[in-house]
Jmol script that loads the backbone (N, CA, C; Angstrom):
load data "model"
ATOM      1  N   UNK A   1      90.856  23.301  82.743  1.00  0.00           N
ATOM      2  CA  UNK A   1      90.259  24.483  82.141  1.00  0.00           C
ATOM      3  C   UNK A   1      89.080  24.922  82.995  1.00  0.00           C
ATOM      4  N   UNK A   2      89.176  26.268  82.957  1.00  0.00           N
ATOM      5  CA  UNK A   2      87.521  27.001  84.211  1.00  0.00           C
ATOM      6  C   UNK A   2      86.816  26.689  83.274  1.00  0.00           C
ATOM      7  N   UNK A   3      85.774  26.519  83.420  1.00  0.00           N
ATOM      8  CA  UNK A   3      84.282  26.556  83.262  1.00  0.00           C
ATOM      9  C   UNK A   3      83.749  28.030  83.332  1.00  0.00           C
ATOM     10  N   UNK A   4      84.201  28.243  84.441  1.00  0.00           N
ATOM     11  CA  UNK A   4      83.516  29.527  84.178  1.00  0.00           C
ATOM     12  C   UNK A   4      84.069  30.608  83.770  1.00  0.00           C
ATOM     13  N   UNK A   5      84.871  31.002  83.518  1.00  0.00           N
ATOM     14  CA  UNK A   5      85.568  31.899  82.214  1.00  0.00           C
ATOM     15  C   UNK A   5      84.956  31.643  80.458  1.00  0.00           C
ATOM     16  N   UNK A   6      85.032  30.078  80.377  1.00  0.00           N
ATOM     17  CA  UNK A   6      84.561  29.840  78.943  1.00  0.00           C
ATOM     18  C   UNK A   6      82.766  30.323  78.697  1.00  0.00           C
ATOM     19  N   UNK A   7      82.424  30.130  80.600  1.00  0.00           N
ATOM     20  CA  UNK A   7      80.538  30.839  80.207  1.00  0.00           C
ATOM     21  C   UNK A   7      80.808  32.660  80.041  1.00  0.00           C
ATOM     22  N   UNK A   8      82.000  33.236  80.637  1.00  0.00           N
ATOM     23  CA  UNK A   8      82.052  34.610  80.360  1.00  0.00           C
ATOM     24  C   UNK A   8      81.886  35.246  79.013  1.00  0.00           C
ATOM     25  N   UNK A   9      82.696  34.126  78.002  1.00  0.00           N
ATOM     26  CA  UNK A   9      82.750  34.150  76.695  1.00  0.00           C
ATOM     27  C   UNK A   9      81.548  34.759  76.022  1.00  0.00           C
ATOM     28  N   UNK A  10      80.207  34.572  76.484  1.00  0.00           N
ATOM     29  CA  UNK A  10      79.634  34.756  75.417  1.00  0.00           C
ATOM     30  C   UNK A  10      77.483  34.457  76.616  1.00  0.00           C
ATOM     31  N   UNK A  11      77.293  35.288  76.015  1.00  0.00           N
ATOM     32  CA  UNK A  11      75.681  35.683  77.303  1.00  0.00           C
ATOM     33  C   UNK A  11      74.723  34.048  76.575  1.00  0.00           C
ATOM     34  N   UNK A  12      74.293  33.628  77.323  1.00  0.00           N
ATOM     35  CA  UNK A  12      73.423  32.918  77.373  1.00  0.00           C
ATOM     36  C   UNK A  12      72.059  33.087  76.457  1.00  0.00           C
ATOM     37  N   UNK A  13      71.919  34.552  76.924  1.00  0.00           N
ATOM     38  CA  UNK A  13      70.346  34.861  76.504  1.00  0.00           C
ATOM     39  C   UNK A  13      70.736  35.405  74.344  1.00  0.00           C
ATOM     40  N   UNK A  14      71.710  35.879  74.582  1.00  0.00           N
ATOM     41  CA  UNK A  14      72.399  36.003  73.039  1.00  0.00           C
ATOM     42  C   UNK A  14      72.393  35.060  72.300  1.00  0.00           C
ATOM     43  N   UNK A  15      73.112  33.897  72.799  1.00  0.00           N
ATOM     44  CA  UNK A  15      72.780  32.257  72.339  1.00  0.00           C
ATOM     45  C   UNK A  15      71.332  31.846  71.803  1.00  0.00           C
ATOM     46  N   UNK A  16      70.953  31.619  72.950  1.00  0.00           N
ATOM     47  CA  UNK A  16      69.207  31.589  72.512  1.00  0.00           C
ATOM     48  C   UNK A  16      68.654  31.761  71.652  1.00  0.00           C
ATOM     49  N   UNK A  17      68.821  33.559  71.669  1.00  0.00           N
ATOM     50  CA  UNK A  17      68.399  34.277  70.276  1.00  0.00           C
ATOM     51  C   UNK A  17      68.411  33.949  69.115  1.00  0.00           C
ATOM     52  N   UNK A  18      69.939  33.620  69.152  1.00  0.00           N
ATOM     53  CA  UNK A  18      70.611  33.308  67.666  1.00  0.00           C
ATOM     54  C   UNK A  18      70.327  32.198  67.303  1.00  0.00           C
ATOM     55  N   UNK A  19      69.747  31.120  67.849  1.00  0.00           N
ATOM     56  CA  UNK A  19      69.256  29.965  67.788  1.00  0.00           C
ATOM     57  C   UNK A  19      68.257  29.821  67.394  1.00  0.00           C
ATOM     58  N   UNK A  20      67.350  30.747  67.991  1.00  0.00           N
ATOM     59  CA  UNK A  20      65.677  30.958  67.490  1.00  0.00           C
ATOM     60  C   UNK A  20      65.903  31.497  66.434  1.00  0.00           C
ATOM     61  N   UNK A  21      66.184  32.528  66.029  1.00  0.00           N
ATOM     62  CA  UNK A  21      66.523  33.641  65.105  1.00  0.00           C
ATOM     63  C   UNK A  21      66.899  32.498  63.681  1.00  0.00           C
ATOM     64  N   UNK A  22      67.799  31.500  63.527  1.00  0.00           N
ATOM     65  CA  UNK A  22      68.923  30.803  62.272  1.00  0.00           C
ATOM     66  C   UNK A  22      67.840  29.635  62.571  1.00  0.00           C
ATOM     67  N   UNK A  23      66.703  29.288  63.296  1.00  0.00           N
ATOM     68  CA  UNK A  23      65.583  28.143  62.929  1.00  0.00           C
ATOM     69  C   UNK A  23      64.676  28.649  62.249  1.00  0.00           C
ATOM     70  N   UNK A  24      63.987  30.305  62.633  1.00  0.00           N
ATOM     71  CA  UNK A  24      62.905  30.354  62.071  1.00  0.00           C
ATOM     72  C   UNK A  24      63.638  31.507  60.473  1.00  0.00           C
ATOM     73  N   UNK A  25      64.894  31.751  60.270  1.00  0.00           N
ATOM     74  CA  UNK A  25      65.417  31.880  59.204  1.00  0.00           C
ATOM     75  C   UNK A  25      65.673  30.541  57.921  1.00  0.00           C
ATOM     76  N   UNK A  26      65.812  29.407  58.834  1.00  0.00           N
ATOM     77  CA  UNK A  26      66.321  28.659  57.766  1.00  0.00           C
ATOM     78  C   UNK A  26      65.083  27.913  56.888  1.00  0.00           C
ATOM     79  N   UNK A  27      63.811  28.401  56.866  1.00  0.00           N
ATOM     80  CA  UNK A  27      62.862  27.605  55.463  1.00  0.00           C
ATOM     81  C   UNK A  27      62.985  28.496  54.670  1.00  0.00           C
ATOM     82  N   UNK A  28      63.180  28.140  53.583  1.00  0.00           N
ATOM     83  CA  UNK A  28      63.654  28.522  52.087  1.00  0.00           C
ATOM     84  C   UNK A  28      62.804  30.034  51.734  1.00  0.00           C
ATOM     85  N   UNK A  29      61.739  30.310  52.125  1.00  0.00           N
ATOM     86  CA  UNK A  29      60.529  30.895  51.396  1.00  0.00           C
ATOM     87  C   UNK A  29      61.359  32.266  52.609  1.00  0.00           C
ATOM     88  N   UNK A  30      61.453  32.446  53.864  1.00  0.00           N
ATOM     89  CA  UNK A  30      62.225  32.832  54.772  1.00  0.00           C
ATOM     90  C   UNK A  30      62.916  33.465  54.681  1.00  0.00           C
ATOM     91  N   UNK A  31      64.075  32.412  53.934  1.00  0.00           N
ATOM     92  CA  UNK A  31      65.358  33.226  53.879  1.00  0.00           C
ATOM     93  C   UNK A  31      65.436  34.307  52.322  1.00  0.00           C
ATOM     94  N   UNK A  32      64.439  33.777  51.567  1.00  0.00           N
ATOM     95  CA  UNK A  32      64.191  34.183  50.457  1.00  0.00           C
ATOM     96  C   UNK A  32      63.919  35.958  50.735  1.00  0.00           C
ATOM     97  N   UNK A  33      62.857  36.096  51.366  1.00  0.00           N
ATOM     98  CA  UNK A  33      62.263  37.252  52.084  1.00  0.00           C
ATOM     99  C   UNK A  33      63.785  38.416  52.851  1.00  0.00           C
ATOM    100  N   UNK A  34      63.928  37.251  53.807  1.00  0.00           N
ATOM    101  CA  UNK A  34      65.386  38.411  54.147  1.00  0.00           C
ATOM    102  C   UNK A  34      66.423  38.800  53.274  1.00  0.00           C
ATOM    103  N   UNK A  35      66.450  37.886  52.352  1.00  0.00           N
ATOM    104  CA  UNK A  35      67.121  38.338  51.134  1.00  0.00           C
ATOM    105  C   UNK A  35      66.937  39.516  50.403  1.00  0.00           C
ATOM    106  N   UNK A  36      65.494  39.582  50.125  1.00  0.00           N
ATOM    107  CA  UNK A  36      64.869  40.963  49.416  1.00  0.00           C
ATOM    108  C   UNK A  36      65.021  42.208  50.298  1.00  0.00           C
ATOM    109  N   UNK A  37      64.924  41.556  51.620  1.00  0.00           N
ATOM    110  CA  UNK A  37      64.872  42.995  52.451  1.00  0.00           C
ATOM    111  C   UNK A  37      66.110  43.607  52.661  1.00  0.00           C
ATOM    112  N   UNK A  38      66.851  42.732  53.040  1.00  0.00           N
ATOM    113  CA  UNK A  38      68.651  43.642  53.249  1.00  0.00           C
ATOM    114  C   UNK A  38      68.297  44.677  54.300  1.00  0.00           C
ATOM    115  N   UNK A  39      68.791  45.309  53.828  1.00  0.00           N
ATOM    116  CA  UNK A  39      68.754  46.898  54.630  1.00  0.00           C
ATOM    117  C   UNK A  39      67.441  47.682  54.415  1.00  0.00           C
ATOM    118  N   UNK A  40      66.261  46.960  53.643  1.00  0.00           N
ATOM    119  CA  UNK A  40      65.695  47.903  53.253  1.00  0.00           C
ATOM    120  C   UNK A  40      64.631  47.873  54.138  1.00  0.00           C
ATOM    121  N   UNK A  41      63.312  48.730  53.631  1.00  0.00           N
ATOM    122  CA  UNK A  41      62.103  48.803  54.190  1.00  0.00           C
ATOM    123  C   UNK A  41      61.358  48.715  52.889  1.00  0.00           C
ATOM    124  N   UNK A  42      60.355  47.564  53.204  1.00  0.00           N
ATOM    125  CA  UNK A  42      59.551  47.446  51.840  1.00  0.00           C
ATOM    126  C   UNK A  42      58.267  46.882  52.109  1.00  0.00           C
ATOM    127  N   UNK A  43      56.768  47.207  51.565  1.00  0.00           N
ATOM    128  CA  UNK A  43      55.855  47.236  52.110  1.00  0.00           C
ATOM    129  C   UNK A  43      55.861  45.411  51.335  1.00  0.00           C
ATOM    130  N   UNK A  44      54.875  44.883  51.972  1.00  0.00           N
ATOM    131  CA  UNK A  44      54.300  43.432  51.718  1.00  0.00           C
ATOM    132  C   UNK A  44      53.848  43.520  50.254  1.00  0.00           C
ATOM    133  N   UNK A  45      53.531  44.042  49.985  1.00  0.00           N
ATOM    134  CA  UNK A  45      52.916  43.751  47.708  1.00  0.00           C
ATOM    135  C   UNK A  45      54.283  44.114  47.610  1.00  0.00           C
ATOM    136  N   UNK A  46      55.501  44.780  47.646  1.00  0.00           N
ATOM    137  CA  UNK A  46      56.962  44.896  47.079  1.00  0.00           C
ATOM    138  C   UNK A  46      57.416  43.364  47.432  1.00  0.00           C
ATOM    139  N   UNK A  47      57.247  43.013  48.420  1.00  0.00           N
ATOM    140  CA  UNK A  47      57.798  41.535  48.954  1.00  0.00           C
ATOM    141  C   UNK A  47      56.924  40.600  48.023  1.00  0.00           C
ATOM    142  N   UNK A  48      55.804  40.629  47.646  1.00  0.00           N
ATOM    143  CA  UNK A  48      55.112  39.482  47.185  1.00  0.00           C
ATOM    144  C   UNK A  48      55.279  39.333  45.564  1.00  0.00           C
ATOM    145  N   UNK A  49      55.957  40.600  44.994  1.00  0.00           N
ATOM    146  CA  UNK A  49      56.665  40.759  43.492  1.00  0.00           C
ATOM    147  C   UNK A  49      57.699  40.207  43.473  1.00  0.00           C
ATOM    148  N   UNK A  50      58.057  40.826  44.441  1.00  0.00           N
ATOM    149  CA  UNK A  50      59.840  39.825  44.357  1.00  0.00           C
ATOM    150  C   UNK A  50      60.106  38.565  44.878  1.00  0.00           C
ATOM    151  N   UNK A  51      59.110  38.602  45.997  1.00  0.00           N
ATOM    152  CA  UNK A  51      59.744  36.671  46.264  1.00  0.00           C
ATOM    153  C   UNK A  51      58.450  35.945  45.256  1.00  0.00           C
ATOM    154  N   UNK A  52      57.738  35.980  44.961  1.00  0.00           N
ATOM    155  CA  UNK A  52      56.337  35.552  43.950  1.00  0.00           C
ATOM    156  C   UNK A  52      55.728  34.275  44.304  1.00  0.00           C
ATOM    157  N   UNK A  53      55.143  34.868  45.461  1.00  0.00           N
ATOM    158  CA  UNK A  53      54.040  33.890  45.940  1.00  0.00           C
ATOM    159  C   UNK A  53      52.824  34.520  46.389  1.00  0.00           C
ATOM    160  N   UNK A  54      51.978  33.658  46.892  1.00  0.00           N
ATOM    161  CA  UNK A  54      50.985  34.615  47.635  1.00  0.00           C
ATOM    162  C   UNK A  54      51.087  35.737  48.453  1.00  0.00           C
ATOM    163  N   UNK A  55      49.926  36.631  48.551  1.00  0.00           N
ATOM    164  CA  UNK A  55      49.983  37.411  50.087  1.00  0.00           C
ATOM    165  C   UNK A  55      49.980  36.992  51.407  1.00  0.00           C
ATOM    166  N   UNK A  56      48.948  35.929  51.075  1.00  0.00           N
ATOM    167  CA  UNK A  56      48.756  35.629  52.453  1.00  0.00           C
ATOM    168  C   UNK A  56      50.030  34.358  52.743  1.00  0.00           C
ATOM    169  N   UNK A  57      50.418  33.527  51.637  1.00  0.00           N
ATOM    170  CA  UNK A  57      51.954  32.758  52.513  1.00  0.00           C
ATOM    171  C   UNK A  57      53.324  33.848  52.585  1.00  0.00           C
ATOM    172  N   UNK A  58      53.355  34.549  52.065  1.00  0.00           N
ATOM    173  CA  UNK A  58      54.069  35.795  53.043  1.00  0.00           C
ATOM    174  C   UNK A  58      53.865  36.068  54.105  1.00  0.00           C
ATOM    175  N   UNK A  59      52.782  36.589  54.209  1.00  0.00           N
ATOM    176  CA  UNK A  59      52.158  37.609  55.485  1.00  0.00           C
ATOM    177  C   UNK A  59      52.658  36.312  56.659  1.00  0.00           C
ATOM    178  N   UNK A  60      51.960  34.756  56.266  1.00  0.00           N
ATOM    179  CA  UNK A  60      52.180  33.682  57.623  1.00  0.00           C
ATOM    180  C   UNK A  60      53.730  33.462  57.662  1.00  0.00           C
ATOM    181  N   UNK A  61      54.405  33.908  56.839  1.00  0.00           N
ATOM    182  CA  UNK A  61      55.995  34.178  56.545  1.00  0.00           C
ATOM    183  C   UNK A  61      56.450  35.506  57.739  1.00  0.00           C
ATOM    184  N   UNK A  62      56.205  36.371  57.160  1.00  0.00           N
ATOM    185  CA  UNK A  62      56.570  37.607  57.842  1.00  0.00           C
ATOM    186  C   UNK A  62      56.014  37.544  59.495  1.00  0.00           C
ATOM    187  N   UNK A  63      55.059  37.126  59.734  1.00  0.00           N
ATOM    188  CA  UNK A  63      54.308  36.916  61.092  1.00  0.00           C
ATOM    189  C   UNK A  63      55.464  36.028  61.913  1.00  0.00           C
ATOM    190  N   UNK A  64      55.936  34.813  61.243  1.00  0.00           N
ATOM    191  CA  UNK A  64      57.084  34.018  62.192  1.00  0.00           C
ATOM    192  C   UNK A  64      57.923  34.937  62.441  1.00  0.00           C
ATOM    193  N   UNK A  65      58.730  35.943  61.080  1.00  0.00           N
ATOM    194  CA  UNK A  65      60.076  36.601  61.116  1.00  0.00           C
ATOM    195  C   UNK A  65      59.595  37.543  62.423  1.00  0.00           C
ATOM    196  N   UNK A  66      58.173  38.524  62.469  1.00  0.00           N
ATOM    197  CA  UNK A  66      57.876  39.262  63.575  1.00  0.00           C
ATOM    198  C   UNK A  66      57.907  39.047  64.950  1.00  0.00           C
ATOM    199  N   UNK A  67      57.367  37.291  64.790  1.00  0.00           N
ATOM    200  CA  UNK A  67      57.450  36.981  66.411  1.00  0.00           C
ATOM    201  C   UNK A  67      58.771  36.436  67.076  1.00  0.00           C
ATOM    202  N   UNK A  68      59.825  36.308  65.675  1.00  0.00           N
ATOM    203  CA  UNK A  68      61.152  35.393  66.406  1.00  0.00           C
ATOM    204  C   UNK A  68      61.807  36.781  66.576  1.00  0.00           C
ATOM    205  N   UNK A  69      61.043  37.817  66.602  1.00  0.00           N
ATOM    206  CA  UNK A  69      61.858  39.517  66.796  1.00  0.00           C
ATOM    207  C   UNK A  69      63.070  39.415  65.763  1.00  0.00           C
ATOM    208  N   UNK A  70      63.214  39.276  64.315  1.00  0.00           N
ATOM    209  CA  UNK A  70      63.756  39.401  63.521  1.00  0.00           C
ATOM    210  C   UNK A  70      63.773  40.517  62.373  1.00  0.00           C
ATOM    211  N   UNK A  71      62.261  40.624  62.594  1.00  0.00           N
ATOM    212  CA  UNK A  71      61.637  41.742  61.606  1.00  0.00           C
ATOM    213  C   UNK A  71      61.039  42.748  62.747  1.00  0.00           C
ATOM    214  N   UNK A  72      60.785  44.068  62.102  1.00  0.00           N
ATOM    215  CA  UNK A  72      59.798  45.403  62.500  1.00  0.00           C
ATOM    216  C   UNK A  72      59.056  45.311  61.760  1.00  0.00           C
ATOM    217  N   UNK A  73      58.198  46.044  62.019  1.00  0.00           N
ATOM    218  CA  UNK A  73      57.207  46.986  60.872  1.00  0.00           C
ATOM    219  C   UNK A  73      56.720  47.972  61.303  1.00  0.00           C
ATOM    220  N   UNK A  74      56.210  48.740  60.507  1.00  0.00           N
ATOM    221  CA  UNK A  74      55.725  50.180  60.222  1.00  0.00           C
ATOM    222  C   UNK A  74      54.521  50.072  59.563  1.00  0.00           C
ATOM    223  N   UNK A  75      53.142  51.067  59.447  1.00  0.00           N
ATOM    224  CA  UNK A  75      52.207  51.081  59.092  1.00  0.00           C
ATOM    225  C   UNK A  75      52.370  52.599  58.259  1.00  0.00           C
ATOM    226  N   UNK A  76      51.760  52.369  57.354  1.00  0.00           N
ATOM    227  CA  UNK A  76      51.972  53.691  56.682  1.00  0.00           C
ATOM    228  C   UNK A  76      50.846  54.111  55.667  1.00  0.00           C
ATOM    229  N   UNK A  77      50.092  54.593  56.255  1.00  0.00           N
ATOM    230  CA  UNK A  77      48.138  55.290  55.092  1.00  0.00           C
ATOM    231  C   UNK A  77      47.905  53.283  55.229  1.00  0.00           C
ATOM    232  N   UNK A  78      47.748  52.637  54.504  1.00  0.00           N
ATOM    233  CA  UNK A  78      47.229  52.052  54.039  1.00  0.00           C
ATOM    234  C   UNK A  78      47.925  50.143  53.562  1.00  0.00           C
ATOM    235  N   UNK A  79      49.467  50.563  53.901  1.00  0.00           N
ATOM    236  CA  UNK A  79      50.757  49.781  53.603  1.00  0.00           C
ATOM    237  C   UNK A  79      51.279  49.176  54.784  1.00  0.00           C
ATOM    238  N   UNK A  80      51.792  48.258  54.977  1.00  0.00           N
ATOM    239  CA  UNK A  80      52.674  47.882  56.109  1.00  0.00           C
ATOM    240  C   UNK A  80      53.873  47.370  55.565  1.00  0.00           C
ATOM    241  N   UNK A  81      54.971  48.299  55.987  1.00  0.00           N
ATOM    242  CA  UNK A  81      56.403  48.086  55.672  1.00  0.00           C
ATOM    243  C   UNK A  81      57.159  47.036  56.765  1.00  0.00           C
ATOM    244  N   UNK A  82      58.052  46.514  56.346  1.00  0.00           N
ATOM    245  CA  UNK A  82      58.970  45.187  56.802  1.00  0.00           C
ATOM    246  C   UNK A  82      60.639  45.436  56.631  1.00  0.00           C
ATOM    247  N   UNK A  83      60.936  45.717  58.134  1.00  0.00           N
ATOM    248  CA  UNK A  83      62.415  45.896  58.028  1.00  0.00           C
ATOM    249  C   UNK A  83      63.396  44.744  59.248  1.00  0.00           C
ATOM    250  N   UNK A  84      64.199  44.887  58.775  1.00  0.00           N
ATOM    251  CA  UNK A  84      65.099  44.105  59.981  1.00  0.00           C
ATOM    252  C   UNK A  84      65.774  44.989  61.002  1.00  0.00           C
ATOM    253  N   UNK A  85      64.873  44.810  62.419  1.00  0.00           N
ATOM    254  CA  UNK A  85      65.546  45.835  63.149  1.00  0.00           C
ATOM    255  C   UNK A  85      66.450  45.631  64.032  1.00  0.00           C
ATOM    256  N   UNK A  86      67.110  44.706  64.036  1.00  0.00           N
ATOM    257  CA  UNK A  86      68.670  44.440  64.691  1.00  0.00           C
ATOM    258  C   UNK A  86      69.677  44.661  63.969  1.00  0.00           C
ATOM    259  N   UNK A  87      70.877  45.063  64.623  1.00  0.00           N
ATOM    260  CA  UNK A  87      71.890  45.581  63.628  1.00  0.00           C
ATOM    261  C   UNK A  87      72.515  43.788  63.503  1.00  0.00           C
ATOM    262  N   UNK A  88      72.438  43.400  64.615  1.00  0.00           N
ATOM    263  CA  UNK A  88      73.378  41.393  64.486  1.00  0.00           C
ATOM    264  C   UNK A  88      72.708  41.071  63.164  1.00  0.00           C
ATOM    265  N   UNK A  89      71.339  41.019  63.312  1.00  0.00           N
ATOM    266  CA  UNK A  89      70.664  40.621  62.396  1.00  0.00           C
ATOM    267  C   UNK A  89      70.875  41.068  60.857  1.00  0.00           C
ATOM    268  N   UNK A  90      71.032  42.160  60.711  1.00  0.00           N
ATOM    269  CA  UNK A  90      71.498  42.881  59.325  1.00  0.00           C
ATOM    270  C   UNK A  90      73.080  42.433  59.512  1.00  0.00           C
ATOM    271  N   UNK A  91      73.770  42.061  59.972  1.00  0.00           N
ATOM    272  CA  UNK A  91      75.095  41.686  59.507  1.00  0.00           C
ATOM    273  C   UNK A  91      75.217  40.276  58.979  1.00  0.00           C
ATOM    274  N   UNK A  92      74.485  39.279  60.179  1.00  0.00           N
ATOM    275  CA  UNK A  92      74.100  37.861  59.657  1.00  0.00           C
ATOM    276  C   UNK A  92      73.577  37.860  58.103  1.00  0.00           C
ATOM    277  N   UNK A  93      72.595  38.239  57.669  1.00  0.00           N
ATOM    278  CA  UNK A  93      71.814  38.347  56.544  1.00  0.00           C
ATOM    279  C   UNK A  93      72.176  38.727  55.828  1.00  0.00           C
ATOM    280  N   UNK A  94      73.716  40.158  55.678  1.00  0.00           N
ATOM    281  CA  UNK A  94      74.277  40.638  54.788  1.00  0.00           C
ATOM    282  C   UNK A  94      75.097  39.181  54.503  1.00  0.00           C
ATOM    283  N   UNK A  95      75.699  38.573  55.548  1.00  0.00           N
ATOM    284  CA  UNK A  95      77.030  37.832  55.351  1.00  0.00           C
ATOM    285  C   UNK A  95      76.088  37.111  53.920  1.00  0.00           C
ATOM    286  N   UNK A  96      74.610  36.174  54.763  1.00  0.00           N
ATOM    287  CA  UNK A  96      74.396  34.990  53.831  1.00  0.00           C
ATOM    288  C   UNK A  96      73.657  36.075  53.072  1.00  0.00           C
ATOM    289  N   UNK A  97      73.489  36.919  52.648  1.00  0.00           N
ATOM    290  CA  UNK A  97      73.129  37.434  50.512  1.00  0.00           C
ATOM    291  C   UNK A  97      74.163  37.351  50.455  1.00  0.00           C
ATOM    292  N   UNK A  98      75.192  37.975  50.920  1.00  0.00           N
ATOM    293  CA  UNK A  98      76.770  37.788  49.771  1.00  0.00           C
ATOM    294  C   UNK A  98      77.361  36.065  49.657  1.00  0.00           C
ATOM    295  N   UNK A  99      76.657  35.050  50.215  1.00  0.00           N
ATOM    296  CA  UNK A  99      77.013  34.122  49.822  1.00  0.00           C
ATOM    297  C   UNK A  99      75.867  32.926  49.307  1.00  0.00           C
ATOM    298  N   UNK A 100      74.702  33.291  49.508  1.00  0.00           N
ATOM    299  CA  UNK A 100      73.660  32.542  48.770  1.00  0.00           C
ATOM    300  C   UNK A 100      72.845  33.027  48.168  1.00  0.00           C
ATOM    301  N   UNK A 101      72.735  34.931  48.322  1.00  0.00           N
ATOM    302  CA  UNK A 101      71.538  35.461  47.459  1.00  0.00           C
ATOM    303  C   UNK A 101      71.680  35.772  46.170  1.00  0.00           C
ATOM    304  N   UNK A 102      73.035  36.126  45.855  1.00  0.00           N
ATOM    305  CA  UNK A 102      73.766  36.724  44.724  1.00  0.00           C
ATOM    306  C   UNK A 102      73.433  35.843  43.806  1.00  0.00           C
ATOM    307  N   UNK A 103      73.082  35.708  42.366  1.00  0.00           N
ATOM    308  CA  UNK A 103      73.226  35.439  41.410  1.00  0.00           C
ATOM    309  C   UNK A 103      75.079  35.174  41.180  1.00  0.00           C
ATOM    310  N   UNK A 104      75.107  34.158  40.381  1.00  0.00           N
ATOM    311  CA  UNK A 104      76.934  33.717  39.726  1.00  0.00           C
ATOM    312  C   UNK A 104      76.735  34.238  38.919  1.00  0.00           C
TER     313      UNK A 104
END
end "model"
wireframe off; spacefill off
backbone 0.3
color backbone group
C-alpha cells in the first residue's frame, strides 16, 4: 500500500485543527455552551441564563472556545455576542446536539 496516496486523503493542518478543536470542546461546561449556541448568536448574560453559572466561568469558558478559533464574536453598544464561525464546526456541533443535547 502507498503511503503517500493514504497522506493525500486528508490535509494535515485540518487534522490538527480538529484535534485541538474536540479537546478544548470536550469539558462538560464547553460543550454545554456550544450546545446553547447552535447556529445562533447570543450575547454572554443569554449564555450565563442558559448554561447557569457564573459570568466570569463562562467568559474563562468562551476565551478557550475563542482561542482554539472555534468561536467569533461581535461587540455590540455595550454586549458581546458569541457565534461559531466555521461552517465544519457548526456541522460537528449540530451532529453532537442531535445526539447529546436533546432532551429524551
Amino acid at each position: 500500500m502507498d503511503t503517500k496516496n493514504e497522506h493525500s486523503l486528508y490535509d494535515d493542518n485540518d487534522i490538527a485543527k480538529a484535534a485541538r478543536c474536540l479537546k478544548a470542546m470536550s469539558h462538560p461546561l464547553r460543550l454545554k455552551i456550544l450546545c446553547v449556541l447552535g447556529n445562533n448568536s447570543i450575547s454572554v448574560q443569554d449564555i450565563v441564563e442558559q448554561v447557569g453559572t457564573s459570568q466570569s466561568n463562562i467568559s474563562q469558558h468562551l476565551s478557550i472556545l475563542r482561542e482554539k478559533n472555534i468561536l467569533g464574536s461581535k461587540k455590540e453598544a455595550n454586549r458581546v455576542y458569541y457565534f461559531i464561525d466555521d461552517e465544519r464546526m457548526l456541522q460537528l456541533i449540530k451532529m453532537m446536539r442531535d445526539v447529546f443535547c436533546s432532551k429524551h
